[in-house]
C-alpha positions as CSV (number, residue, x, y, z in Angstrom):
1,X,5.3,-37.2,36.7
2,X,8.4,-36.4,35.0
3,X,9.7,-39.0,32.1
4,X,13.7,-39.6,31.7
5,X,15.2,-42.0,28.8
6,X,16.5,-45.1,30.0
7,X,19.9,-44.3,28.0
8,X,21.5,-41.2,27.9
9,X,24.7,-40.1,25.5
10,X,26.6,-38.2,28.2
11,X,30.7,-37.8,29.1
12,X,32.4,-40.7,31.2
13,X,35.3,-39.3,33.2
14,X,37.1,-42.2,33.2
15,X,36.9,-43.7,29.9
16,X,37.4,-39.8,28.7
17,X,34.7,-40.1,26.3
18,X,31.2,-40.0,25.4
19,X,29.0,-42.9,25.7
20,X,25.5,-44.5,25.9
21,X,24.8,-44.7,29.9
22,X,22.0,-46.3,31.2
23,X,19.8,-44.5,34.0
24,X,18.4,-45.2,37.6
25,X,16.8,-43.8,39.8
26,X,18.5,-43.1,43.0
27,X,17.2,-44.6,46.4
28,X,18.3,-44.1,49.8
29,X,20.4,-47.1,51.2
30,X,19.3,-48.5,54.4
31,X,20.1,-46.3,57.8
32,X,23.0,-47.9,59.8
33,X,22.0,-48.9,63.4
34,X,25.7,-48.6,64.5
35,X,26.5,-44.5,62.5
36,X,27.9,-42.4,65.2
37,X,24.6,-40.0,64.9
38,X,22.2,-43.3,65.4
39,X,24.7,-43.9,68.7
40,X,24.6,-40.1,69.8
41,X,20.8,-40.1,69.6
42,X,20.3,-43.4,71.1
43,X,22.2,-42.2,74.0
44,X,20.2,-39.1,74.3
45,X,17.1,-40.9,74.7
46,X,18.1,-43.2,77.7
47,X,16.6,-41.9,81.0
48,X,13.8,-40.5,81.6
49,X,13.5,-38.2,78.8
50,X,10.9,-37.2,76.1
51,X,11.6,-36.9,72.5
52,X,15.1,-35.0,72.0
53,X,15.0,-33.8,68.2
54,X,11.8,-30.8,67.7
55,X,10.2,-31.1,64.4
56,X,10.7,-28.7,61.8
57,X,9.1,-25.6,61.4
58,X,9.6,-24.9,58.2
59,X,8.3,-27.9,55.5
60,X,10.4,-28.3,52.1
61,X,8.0,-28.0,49.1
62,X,10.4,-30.6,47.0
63,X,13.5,-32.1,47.0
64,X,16.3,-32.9,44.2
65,X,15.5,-35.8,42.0
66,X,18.9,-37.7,41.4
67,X,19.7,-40.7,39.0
68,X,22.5,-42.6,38.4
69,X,24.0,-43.0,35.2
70,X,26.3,-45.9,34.6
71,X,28.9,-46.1,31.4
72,X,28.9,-49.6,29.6
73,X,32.6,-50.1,28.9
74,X,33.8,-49.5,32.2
75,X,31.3,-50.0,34.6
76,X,31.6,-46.6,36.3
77,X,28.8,-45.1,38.0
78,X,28.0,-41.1,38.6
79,X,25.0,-39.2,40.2
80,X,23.0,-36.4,38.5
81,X,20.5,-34.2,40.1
82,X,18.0,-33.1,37.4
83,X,16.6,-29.9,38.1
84,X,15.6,-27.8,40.8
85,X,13.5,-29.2,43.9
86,X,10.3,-30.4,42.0
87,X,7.1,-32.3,43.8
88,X,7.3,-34.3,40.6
89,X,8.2,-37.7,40.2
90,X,10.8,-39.1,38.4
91,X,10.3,-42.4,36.3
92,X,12.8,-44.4,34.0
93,X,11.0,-45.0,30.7
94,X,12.0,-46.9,26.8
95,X,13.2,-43.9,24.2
96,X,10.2,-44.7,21.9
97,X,7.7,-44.5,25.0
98,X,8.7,-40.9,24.7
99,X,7.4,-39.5,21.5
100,X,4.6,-36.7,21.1
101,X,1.1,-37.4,20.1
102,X,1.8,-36.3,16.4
103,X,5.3,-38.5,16.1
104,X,3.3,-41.6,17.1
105,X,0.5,-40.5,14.7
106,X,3.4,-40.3,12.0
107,X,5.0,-43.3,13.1
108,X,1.9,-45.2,12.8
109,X,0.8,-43.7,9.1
110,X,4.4,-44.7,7.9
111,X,4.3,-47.9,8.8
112,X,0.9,-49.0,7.6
């Protein structure tokens, strides 16, 4: 499982300037039952006819993790893929949830 920050200090296009944008993770919308592909294929499948589309042959190993990062100020949204097709999954998580074993041990010491 891979961890991301739930704020990010990135450039806004539209304010022109760097900010502190808060993450997402993207999720496909619902599918349209009225899309000009839903209507193709429905059409294809009246009659007496068996399944149109063949399955794949080949089977991706991973697919692109996207979030959404969206600027304070102006309320402007943009998408960001974060690395390469991974299996792993991505999950939205507080900054200090992120330290290593030996800052939380420090962290700890200093404060008792």
């Amino acid at each position: 499982m891979a961890k991301i920050v739930d704020t990010i200090r990135t450039y806004c296009p539209k304010c022109n300037k760097h900010t502190l944008q808060k993450v997402k993770l993207y999720k496909k919308g619902k599918q349209s039952p009225f899309s000009v592909g839903q209507a193709r294929y429905d059409r294809k499948l009246t009659g007496y006819v068996g399944k149109v589309k063949g399955k794949k042959s080949v089977r991706k190993i991973g697919k692109h993790q996207k979030i959404i990062l969206e600027c304070p100020t102006c309320k402007k949204k943009q998408e960001r893929i974060i690395g390469t097709r991974t299996k792993k999954v991505l999950e939205v998580v507080k900054k200090g949830a992120l330290l290593s074993k030996e800052e939380k041990k420090a962290s700890t010491r200093s404060t008792t």
